[in-house]
C-alpha positions in Angstrom: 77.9 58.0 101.5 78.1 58.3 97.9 78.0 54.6 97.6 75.0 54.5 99.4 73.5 57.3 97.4 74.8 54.8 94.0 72.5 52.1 95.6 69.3 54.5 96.0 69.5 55.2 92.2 70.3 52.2 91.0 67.4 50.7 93.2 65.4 53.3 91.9 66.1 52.6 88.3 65.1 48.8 89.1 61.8 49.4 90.7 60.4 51.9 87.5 61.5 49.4 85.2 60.2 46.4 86.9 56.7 48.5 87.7 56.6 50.0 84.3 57.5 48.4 81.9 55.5 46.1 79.8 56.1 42.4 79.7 58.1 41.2 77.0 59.5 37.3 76.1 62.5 36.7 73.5 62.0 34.4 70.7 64.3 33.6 67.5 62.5 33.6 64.3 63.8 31.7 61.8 62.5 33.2 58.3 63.9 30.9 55.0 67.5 30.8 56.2 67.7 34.3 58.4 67.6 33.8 62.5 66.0 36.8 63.9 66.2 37.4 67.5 62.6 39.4 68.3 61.4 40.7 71.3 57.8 40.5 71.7 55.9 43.3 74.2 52.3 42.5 75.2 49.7 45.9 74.9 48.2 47.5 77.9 45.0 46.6 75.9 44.4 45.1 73.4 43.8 47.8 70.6 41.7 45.8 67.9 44.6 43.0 67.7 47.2 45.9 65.9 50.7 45.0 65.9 53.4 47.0 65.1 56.7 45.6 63.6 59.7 47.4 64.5 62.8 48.1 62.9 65.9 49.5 63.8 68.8 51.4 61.9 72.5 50.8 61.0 74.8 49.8 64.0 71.6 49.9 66.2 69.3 46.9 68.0 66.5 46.1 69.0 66.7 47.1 72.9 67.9 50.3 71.3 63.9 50.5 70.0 62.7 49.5 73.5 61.8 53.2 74.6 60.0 53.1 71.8 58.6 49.8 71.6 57.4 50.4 75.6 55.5 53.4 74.6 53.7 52.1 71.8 52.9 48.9 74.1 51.1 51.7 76.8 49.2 52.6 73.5 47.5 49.7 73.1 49.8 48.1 70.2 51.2 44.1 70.4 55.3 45.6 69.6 57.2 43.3 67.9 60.8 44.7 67.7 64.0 42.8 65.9 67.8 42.1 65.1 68.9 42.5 61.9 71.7 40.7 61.0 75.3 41.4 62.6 73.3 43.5 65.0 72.6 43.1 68.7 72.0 39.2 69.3 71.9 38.5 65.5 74.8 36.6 64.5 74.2 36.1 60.9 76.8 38.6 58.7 75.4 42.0 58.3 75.0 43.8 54.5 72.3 46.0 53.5 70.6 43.7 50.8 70.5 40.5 53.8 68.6 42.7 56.0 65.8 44.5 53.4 65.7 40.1 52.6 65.0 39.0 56.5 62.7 41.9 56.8 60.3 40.3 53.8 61.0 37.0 55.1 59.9 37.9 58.6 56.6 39.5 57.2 55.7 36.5 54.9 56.8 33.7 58.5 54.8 36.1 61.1 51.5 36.3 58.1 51.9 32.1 57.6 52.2 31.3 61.2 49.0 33.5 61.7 50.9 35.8 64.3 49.6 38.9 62.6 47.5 40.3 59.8 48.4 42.3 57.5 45.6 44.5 57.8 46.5 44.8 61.7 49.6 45.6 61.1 52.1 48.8 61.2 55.5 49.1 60.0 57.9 51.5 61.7 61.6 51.9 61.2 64.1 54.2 62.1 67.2 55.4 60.0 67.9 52.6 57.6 64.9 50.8 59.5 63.1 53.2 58.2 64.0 53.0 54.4 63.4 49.2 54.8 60.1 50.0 56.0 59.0 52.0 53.1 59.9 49.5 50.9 58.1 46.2 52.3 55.9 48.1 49.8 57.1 45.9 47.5 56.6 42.7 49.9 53.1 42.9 51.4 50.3 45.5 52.1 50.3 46.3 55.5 47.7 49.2 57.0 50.5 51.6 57.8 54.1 52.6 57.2 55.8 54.7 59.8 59.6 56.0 59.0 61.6 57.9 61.5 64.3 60.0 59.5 64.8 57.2 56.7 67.7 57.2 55.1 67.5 58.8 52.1 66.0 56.5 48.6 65.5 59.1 46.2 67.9 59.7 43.7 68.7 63.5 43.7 71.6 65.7 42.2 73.0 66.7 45.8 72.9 63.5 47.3 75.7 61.0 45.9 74.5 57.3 45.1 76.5 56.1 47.6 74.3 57.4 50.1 70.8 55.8 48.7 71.5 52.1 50.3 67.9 51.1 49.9 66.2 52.1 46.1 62.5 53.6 46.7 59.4 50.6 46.5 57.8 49.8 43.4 54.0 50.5 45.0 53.0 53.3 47.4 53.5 52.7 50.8 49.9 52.6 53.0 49.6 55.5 54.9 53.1 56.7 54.9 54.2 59.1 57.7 57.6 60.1 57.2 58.8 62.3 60.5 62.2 64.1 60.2 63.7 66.1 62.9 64.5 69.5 62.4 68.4 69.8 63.0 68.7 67.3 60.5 70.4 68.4 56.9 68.3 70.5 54.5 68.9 67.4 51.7 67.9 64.7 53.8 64.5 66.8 54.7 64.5 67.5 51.0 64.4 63.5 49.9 61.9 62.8 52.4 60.2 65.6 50.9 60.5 63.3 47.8 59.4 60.6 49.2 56.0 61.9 49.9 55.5 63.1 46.3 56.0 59.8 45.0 53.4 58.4 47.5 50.7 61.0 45.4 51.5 64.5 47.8 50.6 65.3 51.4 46.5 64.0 52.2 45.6 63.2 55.8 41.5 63.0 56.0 40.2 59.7 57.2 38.9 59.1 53.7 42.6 58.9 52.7 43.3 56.6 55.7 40.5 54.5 54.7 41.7 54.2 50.9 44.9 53.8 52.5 46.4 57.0 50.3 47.3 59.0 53.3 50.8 60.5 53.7 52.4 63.4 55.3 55.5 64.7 56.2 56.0 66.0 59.9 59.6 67.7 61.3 60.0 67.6 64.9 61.1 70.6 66.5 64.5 70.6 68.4 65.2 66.7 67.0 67.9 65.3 65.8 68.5 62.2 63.9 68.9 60.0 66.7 67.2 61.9 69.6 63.9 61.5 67.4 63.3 57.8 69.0 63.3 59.8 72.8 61.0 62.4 71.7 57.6 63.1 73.2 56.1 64.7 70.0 57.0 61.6 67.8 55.5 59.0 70.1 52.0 61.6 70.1 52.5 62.4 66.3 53.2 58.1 65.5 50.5 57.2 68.5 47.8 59.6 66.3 48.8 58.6 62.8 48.7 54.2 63.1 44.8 55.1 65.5 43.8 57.0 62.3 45.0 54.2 59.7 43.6 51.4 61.9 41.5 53.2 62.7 40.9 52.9 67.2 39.6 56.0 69.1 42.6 57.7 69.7 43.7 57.9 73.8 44.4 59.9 76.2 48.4 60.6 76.4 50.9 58.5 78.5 54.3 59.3 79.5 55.1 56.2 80.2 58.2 56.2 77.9 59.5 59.1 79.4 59.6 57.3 82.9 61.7 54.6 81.9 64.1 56.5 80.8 64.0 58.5 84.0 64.5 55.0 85.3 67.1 53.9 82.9 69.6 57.2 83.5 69.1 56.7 87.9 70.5 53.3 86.9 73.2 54.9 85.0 74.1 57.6 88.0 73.9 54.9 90.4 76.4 52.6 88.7 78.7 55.8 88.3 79.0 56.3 91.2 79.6 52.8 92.7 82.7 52.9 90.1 84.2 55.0 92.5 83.6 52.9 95.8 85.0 49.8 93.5 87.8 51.7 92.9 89.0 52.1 96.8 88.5 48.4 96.7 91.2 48.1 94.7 94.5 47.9 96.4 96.6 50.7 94.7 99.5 51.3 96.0 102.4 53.9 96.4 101.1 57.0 93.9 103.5 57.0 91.3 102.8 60.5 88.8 104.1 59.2 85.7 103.8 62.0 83.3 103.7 65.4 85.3 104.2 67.5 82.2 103.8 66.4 78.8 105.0 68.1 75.5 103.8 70.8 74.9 100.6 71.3 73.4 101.3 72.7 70.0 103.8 69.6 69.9 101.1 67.4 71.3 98.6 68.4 68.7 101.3 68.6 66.0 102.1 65.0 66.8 98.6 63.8 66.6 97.8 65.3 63.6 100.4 63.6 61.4 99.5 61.0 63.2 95.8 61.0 62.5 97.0 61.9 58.5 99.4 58.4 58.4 96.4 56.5 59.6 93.3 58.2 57.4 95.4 58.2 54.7 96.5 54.2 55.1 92.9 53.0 55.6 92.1 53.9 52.0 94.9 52.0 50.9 93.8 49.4 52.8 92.3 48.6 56.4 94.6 46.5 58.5 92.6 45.1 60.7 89.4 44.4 57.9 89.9 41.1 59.3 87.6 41.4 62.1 84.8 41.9 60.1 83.2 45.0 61.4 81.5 47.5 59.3 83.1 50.6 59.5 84.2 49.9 62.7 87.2 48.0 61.4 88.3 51.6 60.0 88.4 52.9 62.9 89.8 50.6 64.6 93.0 50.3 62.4 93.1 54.7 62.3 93.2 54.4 65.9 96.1 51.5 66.2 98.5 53.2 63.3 97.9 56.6 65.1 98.6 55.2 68.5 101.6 53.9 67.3 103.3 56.7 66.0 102.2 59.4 68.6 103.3 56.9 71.2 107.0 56.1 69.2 107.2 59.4 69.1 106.5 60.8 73.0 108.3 57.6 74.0 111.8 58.1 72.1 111.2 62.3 73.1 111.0 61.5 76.9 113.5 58.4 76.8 116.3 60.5 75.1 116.8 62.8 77.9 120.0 63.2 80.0 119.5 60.5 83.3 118.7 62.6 86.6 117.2 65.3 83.9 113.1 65.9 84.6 112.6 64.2 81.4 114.4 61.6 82.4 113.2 61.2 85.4 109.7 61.0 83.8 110.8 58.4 82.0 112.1 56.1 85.0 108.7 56.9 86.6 106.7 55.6 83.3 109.1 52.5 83.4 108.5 51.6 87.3 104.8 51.6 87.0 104.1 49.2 84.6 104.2 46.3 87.1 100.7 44.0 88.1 99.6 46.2 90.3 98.3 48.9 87.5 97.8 45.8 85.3 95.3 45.2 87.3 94.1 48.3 88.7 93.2 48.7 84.8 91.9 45.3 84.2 89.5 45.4 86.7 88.7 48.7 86.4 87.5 48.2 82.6 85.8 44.9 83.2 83.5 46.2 86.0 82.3 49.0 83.7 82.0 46.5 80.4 79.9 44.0 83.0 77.9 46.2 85.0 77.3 48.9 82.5 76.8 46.3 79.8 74.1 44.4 81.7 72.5 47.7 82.9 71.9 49.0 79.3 71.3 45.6 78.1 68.7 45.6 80.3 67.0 48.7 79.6 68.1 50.6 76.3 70.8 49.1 74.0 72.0 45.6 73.1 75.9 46.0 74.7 75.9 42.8 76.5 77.8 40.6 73.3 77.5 37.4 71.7 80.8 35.0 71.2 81.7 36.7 67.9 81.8 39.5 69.7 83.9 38.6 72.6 86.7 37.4 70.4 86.7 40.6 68.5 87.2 42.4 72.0 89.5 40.2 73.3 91.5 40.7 70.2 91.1 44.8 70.1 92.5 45.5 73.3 95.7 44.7 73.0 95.5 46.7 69.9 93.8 49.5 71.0 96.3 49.7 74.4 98.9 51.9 72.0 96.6 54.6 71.1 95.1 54.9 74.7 98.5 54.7 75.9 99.6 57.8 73.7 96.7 59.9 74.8 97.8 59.3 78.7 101.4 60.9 77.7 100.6 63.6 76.1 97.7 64.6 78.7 98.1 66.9 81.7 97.4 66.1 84.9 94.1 65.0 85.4 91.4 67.8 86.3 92.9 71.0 84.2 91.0 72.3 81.7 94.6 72.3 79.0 93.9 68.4 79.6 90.2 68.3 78.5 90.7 70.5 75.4 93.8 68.7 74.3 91.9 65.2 74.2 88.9 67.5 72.6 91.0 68.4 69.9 92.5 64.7 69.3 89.4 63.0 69.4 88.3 65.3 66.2 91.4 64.9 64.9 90.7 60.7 64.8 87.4 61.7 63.2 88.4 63.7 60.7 90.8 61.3 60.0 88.2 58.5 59.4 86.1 60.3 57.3 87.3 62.9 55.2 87.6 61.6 51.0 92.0 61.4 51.0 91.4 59.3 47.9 87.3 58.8 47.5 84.0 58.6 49.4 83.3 55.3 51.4 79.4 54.7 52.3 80.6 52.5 55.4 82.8 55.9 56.8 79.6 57.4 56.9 78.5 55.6 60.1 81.5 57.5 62.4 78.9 60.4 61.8 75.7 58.5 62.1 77.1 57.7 65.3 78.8 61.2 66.3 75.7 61.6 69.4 77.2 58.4 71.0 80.6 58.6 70.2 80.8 62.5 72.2 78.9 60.5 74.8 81.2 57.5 75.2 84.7 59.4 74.8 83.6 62.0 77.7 82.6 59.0 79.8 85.8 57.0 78.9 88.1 60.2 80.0 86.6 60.7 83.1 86.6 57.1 83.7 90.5 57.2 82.8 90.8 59.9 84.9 89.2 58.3 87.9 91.4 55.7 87.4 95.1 57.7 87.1 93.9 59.7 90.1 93.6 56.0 92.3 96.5 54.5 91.1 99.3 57.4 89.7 99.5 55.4 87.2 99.4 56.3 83.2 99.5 52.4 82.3 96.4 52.1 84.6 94.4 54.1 83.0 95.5 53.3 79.4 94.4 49.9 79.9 91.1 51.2 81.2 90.7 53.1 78.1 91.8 50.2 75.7 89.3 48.0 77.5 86.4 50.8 77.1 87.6 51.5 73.5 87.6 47.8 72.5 84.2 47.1 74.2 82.7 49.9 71.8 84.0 48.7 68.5 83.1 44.9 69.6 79.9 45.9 71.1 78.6 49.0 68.3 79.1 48.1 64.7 77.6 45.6 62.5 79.1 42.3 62.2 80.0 41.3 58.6 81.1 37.6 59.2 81.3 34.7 62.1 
């Protein structure tokens, strides 16, 4: 029955984003020697011919933008949204100057091949997308600059160097709207604050659109940093200010955006819960409970937090696995392998040297007896169904998670290497389904972040993207857990569902961060 529910809202998620959304084509742009994969979204009218070029922040993509992109398409505006490189379906190595360079390049290709004007055309940019957009100032006039939470390009006292990737433009930005969201930090708001007195102070008539002068700063209410691109008042509040700088009658509000992500999350409760018919499909076996009762949880936390030390500290020696190529997500990567390692050494040797017939011994034997194919595969396929399905579903609708061959290998390689940390959360969790459980892998997942990203010997401007991405990283550990859980509960098995989890963890840290090399 639940199946059949699954269907229904996966159906459902289908149908509004077949019915609703805009059309859109792909295209690769070559621009001098950067290839930029764009996605191109046709208006619901025309609008005067205005296009508005999209960009996205750091360890983002351009389906990320789609929301976005859709609702700007229902507002009359040709949307053309793109990969920077090492993002989404961009293969060329990521670094901060190579994609301020593509974005010039792709304004001077779209002007020469005549696919917009400049004087038709908006900028808008979120995060470091954002801070880029400000400063194609510098590159070519354009009739409006729109910067969602930019990252911050104002040198200021309170806000290190490190933290100013992208130095302010040389000229004023045209019609610069800067929108900040209000949970944000005080500095942040602060720079952007900045930002506007450089562009000559806060002025919104239409005279100042005309003269293109205008600029204002606008906090959202309730927003954060990355909620702002799902946020009814900044579509109205962006939809209002590119009208005025264009300037179009302005038109009667659409919700559009809001209905395709309506659409996109019944997709997402559908697929959830055909995880759990496709795991009865899966042969499982006698139940073996491998780790009834772990250590105790002072122990357990004891453990992991000279765990989480030995690997923080390590990484600013040096990273391990820097091989990969993976901007800031090869720190965490390598935290997460030297952590994994020792808390599972240590749990391993704790249950092993116990007296045979003992219940720690007996745990033990159990752990060592189901380890064979059966939860090999119980994991396996477990993890690849939610890497495939989910991967194409949000693909499809909201994110780029659905990898290129660079990509790939770097997941292939990461799960093996990921399988000791996952392992050593399953033995020192309870049971699944007690509360001691969830607030013991609470506590160790904060435990792994402080660990990446406190200063134990100096600040590191690529760190800085663990918190960036806190909002998705709460999403996807909850999701992984219960996933896990799902899994130990079908199977009895503690391997199972640590291979599930190194699958899941892998697929983040391929599928997430910028790519720094081939």
């Amino acid at each position: 029955m639940l199946a059949a529910l699954g269907v229904i809202f996966l159906a459902a998620g289908v149908l509004v984003h077949v019915r609703v959304a805009r059309p859109e084509h792909q295209a690769v742009l070559t621009a001098c020697d950067c290839h930029l994969p764009i996605t191109i979204i046709e208006p619901a009218a025309r609008g005067g011919d205005v296009t508005a070029i999209v960009f996205h922040g750091l360890s983002a993509n351009r389906r990320l933008m789609d929301v976005l992109g859709q609702s700007l398409a229902w507002s009359d505006l040709r949307v053309i949204l793109v990969d920077f490189p090492g993002h989404g379906d961009n293969t060329d190595a990521f670094s901060i100057e190579r994609c301020e360079e593509c974005a010039g390049a792709l304004l001077d290709t779209l002007v020469r091949e005549g696919q917009i004007n400049p004087d038709r055309t908006i900028l808008i940019g979120h995060s470091l997308g954002g801070a880029i957009a400000i400063r194609m100032a510098d590159w070519m006039p354009v009739a409006a600059t729109i910067a969602i939470s930019p990252a911050p390009m104002v040198p200021r006292k309170d806000i290190p160097d490190y933290l100013i990737p992208v130095k302010p433009p040389r000229r004023r930005p045209a019609n610069l709207l800067v929108i900040m969201g209000e949970s944000e930090p005080k500095r942040f708001k602060q720079a952007a604050a900045e930002l506007i007195a450089m562009a000559g102070g806060e002025r919104h008539e239409l005279e100042d659109f005309r003269q293109r002068r205008a600029a204002r700063l606008i906090v959202a209410p309730y927003a954060s940093h990355t909620s702002l691109l799902f946020n009814r008042f900044v579509w109205d509040v962006t939809d209002v200010w590119w009208r005025m700088a264009a300037p179009i009658p302005l038109p009667t509000r659409n919700f559009f955006g809001y209905v395709l992500a309506g659409g996109m999350l019944a997709g997402l409760v559908g697929l959830g819960l055909l995880f759990a018919l496709g795991l009865r499909l899966i042969p499982a076996g006698p139940a073996k409970i491998t780790i009834a009762s772990p250590p105790s949880m002072v122990t357990t936390l004891g453990a992991w937090l000279v765990a989480a030390a030995i690997g923080g500290g390590l990484t600013y020696l040096f990273v391990p696995l820097a091989v990969l190529r993976i901007y800031s997500g090869d720190v965490l990567a390598s935290v997460m392998l030297v952590a994994g390692i020792v808390v599972a050494v240590f749990v391993w040797r704790r249950i092993g040297a116990q007296p045979f017939g003992s219940a720690q011994g007996k745990r033990a034997a159990s752990l060592r007896s189901a380890t064979g194919p059966a939860e090999w595969l119980i994991g396996v396929a477990a993890g690849m169904f939610v890497v495939l399905a989910l991967g194409a579903w949000l693909n499809w609708q909201v994110t780029d998670l659905w990898m290129t061959a660079g990509r790939w290998w770097r997941f292939a390689v990461l799960v093996p290497l990921m399988l000791p940390y996952a392992l050593a959360e399953e033995l020192t969790l309870a049971w699944p389904g007690t509360a001691r459980r969830y607030l013991t892998f609470f506590v160790q997942r904060v435990l792994l972040l402080l660990a990446v990203v406190l200063p134990f010997g100096g600040w590191h401007i690529d760190r800085l993207l663990i918190l960036l991405l806190l909002p998705y990283l709460v999403i996807f550990s909850l999701g992984q857990r219960l996933g896990a859980d799902a899994v130990r509960r079908h199977s009895g098995s503690a391997t199972a569902a640590a291979i599930f989890g190194a699958i899941l963890a892998a697929w983040f840290l391929a599928g997430v961060f910028p790519v720094t090399g081939s």
